[in-house]
N, C-alpha and C positions, 0 to 999 in steps of 0.2 A: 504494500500500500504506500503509497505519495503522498509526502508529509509536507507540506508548506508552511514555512517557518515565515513566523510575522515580519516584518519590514519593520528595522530596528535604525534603520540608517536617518540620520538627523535629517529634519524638513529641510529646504534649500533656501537660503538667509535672504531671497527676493532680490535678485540681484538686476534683474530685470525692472522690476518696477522700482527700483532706486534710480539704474538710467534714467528712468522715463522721466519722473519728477524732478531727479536734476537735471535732465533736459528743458523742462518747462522753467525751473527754480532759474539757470544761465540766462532765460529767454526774460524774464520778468527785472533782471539786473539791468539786461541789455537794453531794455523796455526806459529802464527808469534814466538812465545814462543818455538816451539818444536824443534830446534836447540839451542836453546841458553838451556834451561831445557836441555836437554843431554851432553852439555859441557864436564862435568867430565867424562866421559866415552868414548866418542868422537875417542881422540885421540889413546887409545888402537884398538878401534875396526877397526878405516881407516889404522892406519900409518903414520898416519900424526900430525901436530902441531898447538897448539893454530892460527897461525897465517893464516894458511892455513883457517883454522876452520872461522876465523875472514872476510876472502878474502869472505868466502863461503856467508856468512853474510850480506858483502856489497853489492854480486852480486843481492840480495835481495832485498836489500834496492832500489838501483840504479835503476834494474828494473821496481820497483815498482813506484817508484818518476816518471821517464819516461813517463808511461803508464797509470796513472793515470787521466788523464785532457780526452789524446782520447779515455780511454775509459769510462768517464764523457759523452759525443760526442752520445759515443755509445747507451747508455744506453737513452738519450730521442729520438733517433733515431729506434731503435730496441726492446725498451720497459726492463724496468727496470726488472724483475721475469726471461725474458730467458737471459740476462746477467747475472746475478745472479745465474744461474743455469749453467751455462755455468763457471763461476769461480768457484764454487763451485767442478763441476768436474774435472776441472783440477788440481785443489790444491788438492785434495783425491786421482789424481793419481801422483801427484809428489810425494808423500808422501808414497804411495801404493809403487809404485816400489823402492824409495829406502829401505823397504823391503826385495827385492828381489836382489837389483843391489848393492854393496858394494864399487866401487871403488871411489875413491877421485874426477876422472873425473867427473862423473854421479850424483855425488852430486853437483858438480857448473851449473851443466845442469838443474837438478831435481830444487835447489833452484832458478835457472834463470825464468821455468815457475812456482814456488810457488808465486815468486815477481809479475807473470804476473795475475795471478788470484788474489793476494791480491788487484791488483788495483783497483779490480771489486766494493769490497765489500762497503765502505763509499757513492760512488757516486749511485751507484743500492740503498742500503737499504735505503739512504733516502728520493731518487724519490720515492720509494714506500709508503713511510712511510706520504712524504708528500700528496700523492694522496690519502692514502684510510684511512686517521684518519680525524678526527673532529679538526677543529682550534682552539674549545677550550679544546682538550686534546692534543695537539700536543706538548707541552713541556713536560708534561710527558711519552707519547709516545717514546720523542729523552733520556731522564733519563734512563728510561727501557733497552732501545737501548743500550746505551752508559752504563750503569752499566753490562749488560748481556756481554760484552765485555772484561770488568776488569774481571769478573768474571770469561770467560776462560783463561786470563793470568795470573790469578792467582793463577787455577790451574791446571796449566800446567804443573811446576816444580814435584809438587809431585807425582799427577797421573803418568808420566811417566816414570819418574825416581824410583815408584815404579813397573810398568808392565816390566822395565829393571831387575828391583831384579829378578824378577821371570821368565822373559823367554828372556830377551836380547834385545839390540838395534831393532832389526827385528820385535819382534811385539811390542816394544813401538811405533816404524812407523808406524805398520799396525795399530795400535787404532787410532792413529791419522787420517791417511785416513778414518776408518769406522767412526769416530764423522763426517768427511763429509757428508761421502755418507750418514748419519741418516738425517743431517741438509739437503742435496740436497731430500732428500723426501720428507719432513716436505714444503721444499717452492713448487715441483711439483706440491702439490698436493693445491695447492691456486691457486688465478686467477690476472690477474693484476688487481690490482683497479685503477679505471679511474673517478669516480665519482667525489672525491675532488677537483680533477685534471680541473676538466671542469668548475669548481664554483670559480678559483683564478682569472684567467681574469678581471672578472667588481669589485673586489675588489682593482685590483690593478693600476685604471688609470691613474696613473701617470708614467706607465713603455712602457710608447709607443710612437715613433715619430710620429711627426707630419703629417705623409702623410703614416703612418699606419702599418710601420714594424717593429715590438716588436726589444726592445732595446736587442744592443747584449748583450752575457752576461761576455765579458770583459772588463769590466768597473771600474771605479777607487776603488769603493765601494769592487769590488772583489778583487782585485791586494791587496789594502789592509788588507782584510778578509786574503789572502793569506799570508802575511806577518807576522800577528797578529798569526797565524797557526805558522809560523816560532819559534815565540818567545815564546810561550805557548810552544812548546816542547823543547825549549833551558831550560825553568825556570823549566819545571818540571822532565825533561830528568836529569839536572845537582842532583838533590834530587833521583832520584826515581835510580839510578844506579852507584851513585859515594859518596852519602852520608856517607854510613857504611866505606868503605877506609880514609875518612876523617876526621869522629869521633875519628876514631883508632888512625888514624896516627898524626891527629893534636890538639886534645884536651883532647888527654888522655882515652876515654870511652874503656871502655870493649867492645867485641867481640858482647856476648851477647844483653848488654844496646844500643848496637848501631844498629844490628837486630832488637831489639823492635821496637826503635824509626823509621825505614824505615817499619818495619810491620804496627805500629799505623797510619803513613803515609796513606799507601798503601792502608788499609782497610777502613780508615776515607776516601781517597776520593772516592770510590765506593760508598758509604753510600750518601758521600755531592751529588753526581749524583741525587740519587733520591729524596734529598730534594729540589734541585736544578729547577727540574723538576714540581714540582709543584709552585714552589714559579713562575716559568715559563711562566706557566699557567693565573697567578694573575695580570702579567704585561703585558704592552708595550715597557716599558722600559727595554728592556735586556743589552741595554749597561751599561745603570745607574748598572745594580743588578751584572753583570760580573765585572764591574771596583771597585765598593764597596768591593765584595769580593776578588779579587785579590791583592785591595789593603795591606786588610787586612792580606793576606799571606803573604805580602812582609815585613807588621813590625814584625810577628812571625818568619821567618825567618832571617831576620836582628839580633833579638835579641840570634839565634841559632850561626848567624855567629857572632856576638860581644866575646860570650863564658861566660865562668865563672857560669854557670850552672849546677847544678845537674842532675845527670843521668834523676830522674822522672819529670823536667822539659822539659831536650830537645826532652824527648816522649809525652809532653803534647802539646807541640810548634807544631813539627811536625806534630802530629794528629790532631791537627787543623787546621793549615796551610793546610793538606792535604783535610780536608773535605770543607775548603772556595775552594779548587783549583778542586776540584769536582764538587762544585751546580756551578760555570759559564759553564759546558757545555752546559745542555741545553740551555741556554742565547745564549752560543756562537755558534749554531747549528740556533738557531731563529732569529740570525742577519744574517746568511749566507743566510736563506730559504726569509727573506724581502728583501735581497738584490737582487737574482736571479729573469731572469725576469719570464713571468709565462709561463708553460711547460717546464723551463728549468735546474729544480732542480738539475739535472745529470750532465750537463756541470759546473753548479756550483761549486756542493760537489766536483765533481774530481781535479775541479783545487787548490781551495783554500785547499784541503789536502794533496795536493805536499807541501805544506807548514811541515805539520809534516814529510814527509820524507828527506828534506833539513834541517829540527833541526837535524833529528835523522841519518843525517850524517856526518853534520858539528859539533856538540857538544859533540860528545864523543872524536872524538879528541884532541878539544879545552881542554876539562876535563880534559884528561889523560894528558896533556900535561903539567897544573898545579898542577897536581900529582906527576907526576916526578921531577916537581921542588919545590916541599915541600910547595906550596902555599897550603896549606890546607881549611883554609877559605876562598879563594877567593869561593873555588866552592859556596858554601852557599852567598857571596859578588857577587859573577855575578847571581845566580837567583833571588838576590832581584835587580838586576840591569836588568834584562830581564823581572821580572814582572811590576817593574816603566815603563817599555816601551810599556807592554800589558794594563797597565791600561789608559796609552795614546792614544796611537789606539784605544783601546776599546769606549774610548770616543769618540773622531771623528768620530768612527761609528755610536756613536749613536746619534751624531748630524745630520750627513746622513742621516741615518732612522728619525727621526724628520723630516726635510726634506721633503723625500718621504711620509709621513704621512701625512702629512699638503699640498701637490702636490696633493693627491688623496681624498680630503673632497673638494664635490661637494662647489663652491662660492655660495653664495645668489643671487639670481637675483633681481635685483633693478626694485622700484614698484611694 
């Protein structure tokens, strides 16, 4: 007789629908990048001015801040893969027609639904991400994620502002739409994964009332998560955009030396992303490994803003600083996913990433504003003032989670 022995071999860590999301996750960088990457050109081709350009920018932002949480809502209500495909189309055609449509109106319209599909992408890709990967690849999983992100804002500048050398504003938009429409077929052609999804439940019982209806999921834990979103893009918003004006203007660096030291930045924390990720992997403690290394950034940078350093120092600083402020993503991705309750990942991610579009509207302001008045090092003195505040949240959360951890290991029964 023929004995068939069960299939013992581990599930396969989803390595497919990790491309796929960080396909769309590249496509959503590239998205946010491709007005700001055409700046210089801009204003010749519309008629219009920086500030216009700037207005077009915020209509972006705003929207996107807005509409992010309901469409959090949406995406565990209507399944993470057809929101995602649904933002994904939109942004390819806001981008496609201005193409075609040139005028100044049609750009704050065009950017109004860009903002509305960017909203899609953080709360979709990481309901997915957390349904259909393994819990013990799941920090590298959100690295991948999060680095395939950096990765198309980072080349966004030069890809298009090179396809402008060559054939004009018009099809630098139209490439931009086509990396959609690539990314929207890459996710079509996957399935929702639901499997993970259905195994968080009885790990997590500590996230249920008492008379049986899963806890909402605005809760202090998040408001917070939100907050701490806040300040991570104040401290690294102030460095990643206002740094090289400030080298210049307030410590003397060269043009160049001071490019370096926001490229070393720039590239170290992509890189700290995927070590981040795995060191991820190895804990439970993500608040302990988030506040460690945040810490960390804040006395590099501190010694950036004190001064009196050499050009090859303040690129040594930075680039470290930038790769400590890289690996707490995943941590800070895995405090959000403990926090949320279970099926909820979507309502989660949306809210708590209005947080970075409330830094990334309130801080550039604030920046320019001590620009103008020749505080030069403050900028570098308020992001070590904005990371001392993330490494305190940070902590509380991870007392929280402590918490909830020790809430959901079954007691001893006595006798």
């Amino acid at each position: 007789m023929n004995v068939s022995l069960p299939n013992t071999s581990p599930p396969r860590p989803g390595m497919g629908l990790l491309a796929r999301v960080s396909a769309a996750h590249f496509v959503s960088h590239l998205h946010i990048l491709a007005l700001p990457a055409l700046l210089p050109v801009l204003p010749a081709f519309l008629g219009v001015g920086f500030v216009e350009l700037g207005l077009a920018l915020s209509v972006f932002n705003i929207v996107s801040a807005l509409v992010q949480a309901p469409l959090g809502f949406a995406v565990d209500r209507f399944g993470a893969r057809r929101v995602l495909l649904a933002g994904l189309a939109l942004g390819s055609a806001s981008f496609a027609s201005l193409a075609f449509l040139h005028s100044y109106a049609w750009l704050l319209v065009a950017m109004a639904f860009a903002g509305l599909a960017n909203g899609v992408y953080h709360p979709a890709d990481y309901a997915m991400l957390s349904a259909g990967i393994q819990e013990s690849r799941l920090g590298r999983a959100f690295s991948v994620h999060t680095f395939s992100g950096f990765l198309g804002g980072a080349i966004a500048p030069a890809m298009l502002l090179s396809i402008h050398a060559v054939g004009g504003v018009p099809w630098a938009f139209g490439a931009t739409a086509l990396a959609g429409l690539i990314a929207w077929f890459t996710v079509w052609m996957s399935r929702e994964p639901v499997a993970a999804q259905r195994a968080r439940p009885a790990q997590r019982t500590g996230t249920a009332r008492p008379h049986g209806r899963p806890l909402g999921v605005l809760t202090p834990a998040i408001a917070a998560l939100t907050l701490l979103y806040v300040f991570l893009n104040l401290s690294t918003g102030s460095i990643e955009k206002f740094s090289v004006s400030a080298l210049v203007g307030g410590y003397g660096q060269t043009l160049p030396w001071s490019n370096t030291a926001l490229t070393a930045f720039l590239f170290a924390s992509a890189f700290g992303v995927l070590a981040g990720g795995t060191l991820a992997d190895r804990t439970r403690r993500h608040g302990l490994v988030a506040a460690a290394a945040f810490a960390g950034a804040a006395v590099l940078t501190a010694l950036v803003a004190w001064g009196g350093l050499p050009p090859v120092a303040f690129v040594l600083c930075l680039g470290v600083a930038g790769f400590l402020t890289g690996m707490i993503a995943p941590s800070r991705d895995m405090l959000v996913r403990a926090a949320a309750p279970p099926g909820g990942e979507g309502k989660a991610f949306g809210i708590v990433s209005t947080g970075f579009n409330i830094g990334g509207a309130v801080g550039p302001a604030f920046f320019g504003w001590l620009l103008d008045r020749g505080h030069f090092s403050a900028i570098f003195w308020a992001a070590v003032v904005f990371m001392a505040i993330t490494v305190g949240l940070t902590l509380l959360q991870e007392r929280g989670a402590a918490r909830r951890r020790s809430a959901s290991v079954p007691r001893a029964v006595a006798g």
